[in-house]
NUKEZA-429663 format. One record per residue: x, y, z of N, C-alpha, C in turn; residue in three letters. Coordinates in steps of 0.02 Angstrom, whole numbers, padded with zeros to 5 digits, always signed. Example, Ala and Ser with C-alpha at 12.3 -4.5 7.8 and 13.67 -1.06 7.14 Angstrom:
residues 2
+00660-00284+00390+00615-00225+00390+00660-00165+00390ALA/+00642-00112+00354+00684-00053+00357+00645+00002+00394SER/
END
This chain:
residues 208
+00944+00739+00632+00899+00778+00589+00916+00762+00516UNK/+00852+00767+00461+00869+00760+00411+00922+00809+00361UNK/+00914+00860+00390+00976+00923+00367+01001+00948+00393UNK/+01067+00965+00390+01110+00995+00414+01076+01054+00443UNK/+01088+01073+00517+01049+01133+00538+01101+01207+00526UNK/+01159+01217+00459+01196+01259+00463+01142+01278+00397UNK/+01146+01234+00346+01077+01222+00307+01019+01240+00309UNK/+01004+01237+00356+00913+01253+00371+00946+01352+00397UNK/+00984+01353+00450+00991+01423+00459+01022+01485+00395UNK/+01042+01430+00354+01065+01487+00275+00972+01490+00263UNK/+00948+01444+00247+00886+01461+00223+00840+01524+00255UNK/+00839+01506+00307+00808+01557+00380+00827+01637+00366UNK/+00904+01621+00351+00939+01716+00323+00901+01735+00260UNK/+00897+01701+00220+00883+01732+00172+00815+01722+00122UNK/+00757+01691+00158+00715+01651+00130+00676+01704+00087UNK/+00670+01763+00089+00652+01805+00034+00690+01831-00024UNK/+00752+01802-00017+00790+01842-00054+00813+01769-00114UNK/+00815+01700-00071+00806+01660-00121+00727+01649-00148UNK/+00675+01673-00123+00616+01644-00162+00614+01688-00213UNK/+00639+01741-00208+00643+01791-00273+00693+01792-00323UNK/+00758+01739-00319+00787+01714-00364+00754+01655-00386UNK/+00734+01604-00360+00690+01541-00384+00616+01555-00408UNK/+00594+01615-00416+00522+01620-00442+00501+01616-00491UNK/+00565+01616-00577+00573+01599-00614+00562+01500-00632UNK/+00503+01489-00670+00523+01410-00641+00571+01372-00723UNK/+00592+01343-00701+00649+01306-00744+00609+01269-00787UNK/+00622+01285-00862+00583+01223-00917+00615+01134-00880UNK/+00645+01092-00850+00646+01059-00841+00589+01026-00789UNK/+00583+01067-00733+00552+01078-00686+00470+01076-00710UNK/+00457+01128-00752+00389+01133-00787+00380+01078-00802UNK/+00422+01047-00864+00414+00953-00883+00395+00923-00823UNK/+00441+00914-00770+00394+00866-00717+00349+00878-00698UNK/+00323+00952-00689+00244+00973-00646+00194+00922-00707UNK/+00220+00944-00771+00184+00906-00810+00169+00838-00810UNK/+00214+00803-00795+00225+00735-00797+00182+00726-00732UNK/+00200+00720-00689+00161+00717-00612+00074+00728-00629UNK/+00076+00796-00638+00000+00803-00632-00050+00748-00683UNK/-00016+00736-00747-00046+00701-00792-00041+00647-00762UNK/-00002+00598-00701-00011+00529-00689-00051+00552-00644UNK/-00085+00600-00597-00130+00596-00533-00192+00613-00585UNK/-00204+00620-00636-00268+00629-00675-00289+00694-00666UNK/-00233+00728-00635-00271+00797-00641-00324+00825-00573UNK/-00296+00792-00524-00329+00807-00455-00290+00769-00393UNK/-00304+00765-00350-00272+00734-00296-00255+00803-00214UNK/-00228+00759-00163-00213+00789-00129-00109+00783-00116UNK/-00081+00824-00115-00007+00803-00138+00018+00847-00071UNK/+00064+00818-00042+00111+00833+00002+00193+00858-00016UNK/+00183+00929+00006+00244+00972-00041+00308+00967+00023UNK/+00371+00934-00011+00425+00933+00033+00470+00982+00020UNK/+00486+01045+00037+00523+01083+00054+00498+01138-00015UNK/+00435+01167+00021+00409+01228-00033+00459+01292-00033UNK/+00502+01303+00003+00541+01359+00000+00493+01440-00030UNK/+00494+01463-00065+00452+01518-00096+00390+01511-00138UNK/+00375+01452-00118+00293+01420-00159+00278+01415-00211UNK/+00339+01446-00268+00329+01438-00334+00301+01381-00366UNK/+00333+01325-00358+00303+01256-00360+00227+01240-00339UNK/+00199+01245-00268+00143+01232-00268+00096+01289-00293UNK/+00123+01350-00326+00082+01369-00348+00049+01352-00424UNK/+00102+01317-00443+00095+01266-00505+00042+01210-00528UNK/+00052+01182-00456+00040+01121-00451-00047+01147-00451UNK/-00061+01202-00389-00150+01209-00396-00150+01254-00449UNK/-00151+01277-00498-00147+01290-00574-00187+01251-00603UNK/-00140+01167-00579-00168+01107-00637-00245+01066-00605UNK/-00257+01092-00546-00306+01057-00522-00272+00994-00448UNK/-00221+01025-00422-00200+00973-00339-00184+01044-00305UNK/-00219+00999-00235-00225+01014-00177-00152+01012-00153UNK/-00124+01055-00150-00038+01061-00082-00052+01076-00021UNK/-00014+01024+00016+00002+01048+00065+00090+01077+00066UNK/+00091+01135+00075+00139+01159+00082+00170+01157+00133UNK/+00267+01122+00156+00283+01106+00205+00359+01133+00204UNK/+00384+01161+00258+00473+01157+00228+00501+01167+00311UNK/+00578+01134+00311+00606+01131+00361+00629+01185+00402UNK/+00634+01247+00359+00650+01308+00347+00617+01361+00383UNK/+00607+01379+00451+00539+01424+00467+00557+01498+00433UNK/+00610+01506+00399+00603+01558+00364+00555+01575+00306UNK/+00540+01507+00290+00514+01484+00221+00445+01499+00241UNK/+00422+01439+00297+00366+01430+00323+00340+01507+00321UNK/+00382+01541+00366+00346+01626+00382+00338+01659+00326UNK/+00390+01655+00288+00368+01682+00213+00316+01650+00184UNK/+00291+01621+00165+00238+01580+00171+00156+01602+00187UNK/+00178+01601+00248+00098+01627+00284+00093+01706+00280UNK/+00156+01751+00262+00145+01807+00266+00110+01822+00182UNK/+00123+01767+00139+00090+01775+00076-00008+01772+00074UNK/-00003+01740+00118-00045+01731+00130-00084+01654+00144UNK/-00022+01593+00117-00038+01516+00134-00018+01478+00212UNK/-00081+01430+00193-00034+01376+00253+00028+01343+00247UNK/+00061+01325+00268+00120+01318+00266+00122+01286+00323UNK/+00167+01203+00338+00188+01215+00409+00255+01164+00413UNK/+00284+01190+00459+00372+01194+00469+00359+01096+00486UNK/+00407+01067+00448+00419+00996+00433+00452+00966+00428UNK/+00509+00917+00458+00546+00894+00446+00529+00821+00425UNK/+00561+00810+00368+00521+00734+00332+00550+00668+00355UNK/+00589+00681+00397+00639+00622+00442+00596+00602+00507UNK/+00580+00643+00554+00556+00630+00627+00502+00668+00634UNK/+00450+00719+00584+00391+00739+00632+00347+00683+00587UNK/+00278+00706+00609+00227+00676+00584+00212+00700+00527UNK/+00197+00644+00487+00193+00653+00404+00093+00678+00403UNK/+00062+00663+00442+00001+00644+00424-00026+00706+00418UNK/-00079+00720+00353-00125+00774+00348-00159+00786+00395UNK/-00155+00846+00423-00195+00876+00478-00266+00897+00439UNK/-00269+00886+00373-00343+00928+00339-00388+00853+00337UNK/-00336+00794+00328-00387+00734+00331-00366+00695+00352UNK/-00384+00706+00412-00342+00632+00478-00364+00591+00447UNK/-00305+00535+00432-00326+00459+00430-00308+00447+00346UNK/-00305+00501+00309-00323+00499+00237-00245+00492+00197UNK/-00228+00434+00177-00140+00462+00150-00149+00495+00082UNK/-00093+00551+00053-00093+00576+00019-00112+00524-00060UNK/-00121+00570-00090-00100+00545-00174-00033+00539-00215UNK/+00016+00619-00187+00083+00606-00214+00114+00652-00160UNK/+00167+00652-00188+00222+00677-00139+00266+00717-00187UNK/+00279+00772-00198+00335+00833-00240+00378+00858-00183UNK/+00432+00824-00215+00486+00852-00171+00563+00868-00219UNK/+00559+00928-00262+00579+00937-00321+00649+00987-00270UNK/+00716+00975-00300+00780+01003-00262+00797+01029-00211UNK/+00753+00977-00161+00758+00990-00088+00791+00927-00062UNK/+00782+00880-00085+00824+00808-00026+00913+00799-00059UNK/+00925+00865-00083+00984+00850-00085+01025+00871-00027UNK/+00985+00903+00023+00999+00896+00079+01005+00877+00141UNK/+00959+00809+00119+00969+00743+00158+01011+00710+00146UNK/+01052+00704+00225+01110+00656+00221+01099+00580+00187UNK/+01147+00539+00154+01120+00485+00140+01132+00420+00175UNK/+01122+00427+00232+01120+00373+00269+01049+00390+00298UNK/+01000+00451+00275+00910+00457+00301+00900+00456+00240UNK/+00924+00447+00167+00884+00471+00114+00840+00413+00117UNK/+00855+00350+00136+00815+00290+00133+00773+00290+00191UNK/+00776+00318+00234+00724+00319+00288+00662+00382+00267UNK/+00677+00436+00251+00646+00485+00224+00591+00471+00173UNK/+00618+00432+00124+00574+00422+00058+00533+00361+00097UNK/+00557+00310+00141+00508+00260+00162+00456+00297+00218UNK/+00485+00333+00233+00393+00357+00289+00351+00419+00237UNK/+00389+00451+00169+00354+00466+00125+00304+00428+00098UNK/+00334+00369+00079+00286+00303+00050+00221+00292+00089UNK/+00268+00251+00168+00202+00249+00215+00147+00319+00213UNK/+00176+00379+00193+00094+00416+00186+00084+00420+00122UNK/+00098+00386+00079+00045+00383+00030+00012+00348+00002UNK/-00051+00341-00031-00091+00279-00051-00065+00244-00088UNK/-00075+00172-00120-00059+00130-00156-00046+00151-00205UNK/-00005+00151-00263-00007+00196-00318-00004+00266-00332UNK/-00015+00307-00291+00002+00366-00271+00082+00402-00296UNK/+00083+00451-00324+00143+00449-00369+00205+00485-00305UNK/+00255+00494-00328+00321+00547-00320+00357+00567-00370UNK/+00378+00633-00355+00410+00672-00385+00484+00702-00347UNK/+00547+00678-00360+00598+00674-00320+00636+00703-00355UNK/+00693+00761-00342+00758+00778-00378+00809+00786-00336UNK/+00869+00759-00386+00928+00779-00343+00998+00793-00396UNK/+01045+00823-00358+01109+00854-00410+01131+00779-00411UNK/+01152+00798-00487+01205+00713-00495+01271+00729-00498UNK/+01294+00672-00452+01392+00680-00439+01388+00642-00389UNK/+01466+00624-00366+01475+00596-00303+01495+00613-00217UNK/+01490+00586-00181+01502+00602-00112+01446+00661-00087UNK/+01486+00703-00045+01445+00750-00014+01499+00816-00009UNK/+01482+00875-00018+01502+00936-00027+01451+00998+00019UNK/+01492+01046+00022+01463+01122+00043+01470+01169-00010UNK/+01417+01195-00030+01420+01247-00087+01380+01291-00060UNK/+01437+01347-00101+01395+01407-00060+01355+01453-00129UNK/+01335+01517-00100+01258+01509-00176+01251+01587-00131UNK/+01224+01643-00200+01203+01691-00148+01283+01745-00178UNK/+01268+01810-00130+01322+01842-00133+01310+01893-00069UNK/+01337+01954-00056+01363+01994+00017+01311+01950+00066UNK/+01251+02006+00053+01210+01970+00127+01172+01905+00122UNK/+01186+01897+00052+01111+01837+00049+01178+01775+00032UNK/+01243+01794+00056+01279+01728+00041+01242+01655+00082UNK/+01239+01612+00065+01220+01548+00089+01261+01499+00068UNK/+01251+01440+00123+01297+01377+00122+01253+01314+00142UNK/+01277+01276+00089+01226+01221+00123+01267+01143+00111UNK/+01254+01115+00144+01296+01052+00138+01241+01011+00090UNK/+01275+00986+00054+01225+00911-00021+01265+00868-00032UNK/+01210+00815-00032+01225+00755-00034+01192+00747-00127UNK/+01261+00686-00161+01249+00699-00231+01242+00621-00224UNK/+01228+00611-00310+01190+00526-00335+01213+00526-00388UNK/+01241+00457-00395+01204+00429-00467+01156+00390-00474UNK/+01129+00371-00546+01072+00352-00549+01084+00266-00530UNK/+01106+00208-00528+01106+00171-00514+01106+00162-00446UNK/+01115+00214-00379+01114+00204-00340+01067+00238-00293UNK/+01038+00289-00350+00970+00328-00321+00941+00285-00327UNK/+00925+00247-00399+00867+00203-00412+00829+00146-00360UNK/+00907+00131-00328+00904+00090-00280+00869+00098-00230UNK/+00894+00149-00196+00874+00193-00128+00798+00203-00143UNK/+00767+00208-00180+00705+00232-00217+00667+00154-00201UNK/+00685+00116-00244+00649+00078-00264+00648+00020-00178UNK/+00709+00014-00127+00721-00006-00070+00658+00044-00021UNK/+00663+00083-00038+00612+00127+00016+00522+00140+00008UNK/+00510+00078-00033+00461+00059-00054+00410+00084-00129UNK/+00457+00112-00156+00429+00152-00240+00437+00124-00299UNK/+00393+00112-00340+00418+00093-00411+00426+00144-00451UNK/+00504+00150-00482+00511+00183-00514+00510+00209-00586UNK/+00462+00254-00612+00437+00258-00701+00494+00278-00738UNK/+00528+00337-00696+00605+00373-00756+00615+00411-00695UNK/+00685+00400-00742+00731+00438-00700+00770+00507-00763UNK/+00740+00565-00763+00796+00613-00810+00835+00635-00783UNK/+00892+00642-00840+00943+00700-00828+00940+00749-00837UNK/+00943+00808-00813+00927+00890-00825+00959+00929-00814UNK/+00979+00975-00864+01025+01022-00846+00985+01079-00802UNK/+01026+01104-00723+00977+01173-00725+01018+01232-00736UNK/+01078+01216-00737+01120+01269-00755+01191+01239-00816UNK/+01232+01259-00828+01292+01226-00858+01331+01199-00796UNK/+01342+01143-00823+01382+01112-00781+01350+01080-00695UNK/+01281+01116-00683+01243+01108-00652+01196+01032-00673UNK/+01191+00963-00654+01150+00905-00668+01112+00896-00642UNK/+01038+00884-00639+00983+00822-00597+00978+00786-00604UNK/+00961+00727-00567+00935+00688-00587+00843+00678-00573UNK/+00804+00677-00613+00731+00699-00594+00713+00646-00580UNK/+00662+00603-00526+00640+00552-00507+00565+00557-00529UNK/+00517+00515-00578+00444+00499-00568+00451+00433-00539UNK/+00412+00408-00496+00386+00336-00472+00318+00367-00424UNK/+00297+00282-00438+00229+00273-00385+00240+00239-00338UNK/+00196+00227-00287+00198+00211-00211+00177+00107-00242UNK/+00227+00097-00215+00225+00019-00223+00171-00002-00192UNK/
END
């Protein structure tokens, strides 16, 4: 599996209790919705990788794109549909990538903003390549991940809503890689603070 399933079950405990700490969205974060939407012209259909509390795609149809909202998380997922959206439970490694709203049709972009830091990195390159395969020629992405090395468990949260999740960290010479190997050309790569001491690295590229 693409995540750790100790990972996916922290999410499951507490998926209301983090979408209501993440509902706030981060000025870095805002910059990329910006960046993204302005290369799809301001429309498209975009495939959301790990919506957690929907803050994000609620952004995204703001600017004028279609989400599909997806996360590995059926805590997420249920939170989700109890809002009242579709949502459906996804793993971006082994299910089927393909839009169920337009068989046959590959997306425009792909937002998958501080979620694949929980893909191990021996799938991060398999992951982003069947991302690619669903999207059209040119078709953008939007990728983040913590910058540092190896792989760690951090835990996040406090009494009941403690959570643990195992991440996998990057640098940029070797994200770039993984990126650009799994079929993407890549526009920039930023660095972003989201907390002190906290780094991203933010990914724009298009579908090669």
């Amino acid at each position: 599996m693409s995540t750790d399933r100790d990972t996916v079950r922290s999410y499951d405990a507490v998926a209301a209790e983090y979408a209501a700490e993440a509902a706030a969205m981060p000025e870095w974060v805002a910059t990329e919705i910006d960046v993204f939407v302005t290369a799809l012209g301001g429309s498209g259909r975009v495939l959301e990788i790990g919506s957690g509390g929907g803050r994000d795609a609620l952004a995204l149809e703001k600017r004028g794109i279609s989400v599909r909202r997806t996360d590995i998380s059926k805590g997420f997922v249920e939170l989700l549909r109890a809002s009242g959206y579709e949502a459906d439970l996804l793993d971006p490694l082994i299910d089927d990538l393909a839009d169920p709203q337009r068989p046959g049709a590959p997306y425009d972009g792909i937002w998958a903003c501080a979620c694949l830091i929980h893909v191990a990195r021996e799938d991060f390159g398999t992951v982003l390549g069947r991302l690619a395969e669903a999207t059209r020629s040119g078709g953008r992405l939007h990728a983040s991940v913590r910058e540092g090395d190896g792989e760690d468990v951090s835990t996040h949260g406090r009494d009941a809503a403690m959570r643990h999740y195992v991440e996998t960290y990057w640098r940029e010479p070797s994200l770039r890689s993984a990126i650009r190997d799994a079929g993407w050309i890549v526009s920039d790569i930023r660095r972003c603070m989201g907390r002190p001491d906290d780094w991203w690295l933010s990914v724009q590229a298009s579908r090669a």
